[in-house]
N, C-alpha and C positions, 0 to 999 in steps of 0.2 A: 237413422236420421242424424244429421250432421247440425249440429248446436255450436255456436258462440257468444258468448260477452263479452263485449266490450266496452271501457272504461275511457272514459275521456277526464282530463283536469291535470292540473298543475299541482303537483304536490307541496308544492313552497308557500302556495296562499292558500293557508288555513282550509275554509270548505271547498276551496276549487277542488280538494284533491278528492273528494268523496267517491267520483265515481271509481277513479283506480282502488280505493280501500275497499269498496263492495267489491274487485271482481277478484282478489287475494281470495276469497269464501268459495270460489269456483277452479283456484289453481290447482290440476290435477281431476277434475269432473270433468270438465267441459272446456274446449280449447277458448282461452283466454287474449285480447290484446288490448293491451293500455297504449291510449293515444293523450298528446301533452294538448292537442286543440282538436276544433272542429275542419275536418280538410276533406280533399276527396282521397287520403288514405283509410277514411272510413269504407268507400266502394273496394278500395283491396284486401281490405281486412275481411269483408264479408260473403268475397264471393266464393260458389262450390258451397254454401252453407245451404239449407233449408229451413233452420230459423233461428234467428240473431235478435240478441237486447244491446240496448246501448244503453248504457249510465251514465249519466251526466249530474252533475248540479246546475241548478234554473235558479233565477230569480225571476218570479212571475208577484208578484208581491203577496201571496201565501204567507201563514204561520210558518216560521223557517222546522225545517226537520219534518212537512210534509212531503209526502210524494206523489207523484201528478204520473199517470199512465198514458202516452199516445201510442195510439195503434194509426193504421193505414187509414181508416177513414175519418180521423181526427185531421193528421198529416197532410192531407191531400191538399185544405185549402189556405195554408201557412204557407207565404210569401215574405222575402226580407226585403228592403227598400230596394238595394242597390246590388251590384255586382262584386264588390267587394266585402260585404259581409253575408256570404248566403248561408244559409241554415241550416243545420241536419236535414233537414226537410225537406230543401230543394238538393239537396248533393245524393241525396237519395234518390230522389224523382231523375235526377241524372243519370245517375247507377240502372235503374230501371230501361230509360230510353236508352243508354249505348249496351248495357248485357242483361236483355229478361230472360232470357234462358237461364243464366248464372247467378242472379241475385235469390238472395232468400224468397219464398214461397211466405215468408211471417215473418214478420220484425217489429219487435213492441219498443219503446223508446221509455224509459224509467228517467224522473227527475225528481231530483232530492233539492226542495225549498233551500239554497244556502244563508246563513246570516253573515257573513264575512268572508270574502274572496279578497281582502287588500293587506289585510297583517300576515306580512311574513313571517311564517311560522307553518310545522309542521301535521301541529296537531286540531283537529276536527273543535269547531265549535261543539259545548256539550248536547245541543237540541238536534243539529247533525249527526252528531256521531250517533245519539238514542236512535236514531230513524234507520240506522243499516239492517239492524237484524228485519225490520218488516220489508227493506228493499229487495234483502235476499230473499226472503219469505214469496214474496212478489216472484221475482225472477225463479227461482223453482218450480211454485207451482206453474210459470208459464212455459218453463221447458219442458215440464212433466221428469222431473228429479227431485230423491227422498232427503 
């Protein structure tokens, strides 16, 4: 079975970068790509896989350093406004309509609450950064890896 993770964020703002800093835990397990946005190089990145996580940081207005799990039937009925900012969600549902043969069979969506995405800076707010080891914890047991 063919496994990836992939990391989405910007390493320069602070908690943007969290979701690349989880999938550094997976370099050499599990074939890895870090993406700097949300694009439809996420459909490239995951196709030929059988089942794919994506990391991100979310601001959904949670205690920052939790983590919020979507699966396919959470996803399904998440819409963005407009056409220029569509969502994992729908660039997925995209991915699906042009290659369902070729998309993952499973794809869980891992979101780590950020507290700060605007100070330039390298390093993870402290409530972030405490939240990787349970994201990794998370994303193993969903790939079925020790």
């Amino acid at each position: 079975m063919k496994k990836i993770v992939v990391g989405i964020g910007n390493p320069n703002f602070t908690d943007d970068g969290v979701g690349l800093k989880i999938i550094e835990y997976f370099d050499g397990v599990v074939d890895t790509v870090p993406l700097l946005n949300i694009s439809f190089q996420i459909i490239d990145s995951i196709l030929g896989y059988d089942k794919a996580v994506i990391v991100d940081g979310v601001k959904s207005g949670v205690e920052p350093g939790s983590i919020l799990e979507f699966t396919t039937e959470y996803w399904g009925n998440i819409y963005a406004s407009g056409t220029h900012n569509l969502s994992v969600f729908e660039i997925l549902r995209i991915g699906y309509s042009l290659f369902p043969d070729e998309m993952p069979k499973e794809i869980k969506i891992i979101g780590v609450e950020v507290e700060d995405v605007e100070t330039l800076s390298r390093q993870l707010t402290p409530k972030v950064e405490s939240a990787i080891p349970e994201a990794v914890a998370k994303i193993k047991e969903y790939l079925g890896i020790n």
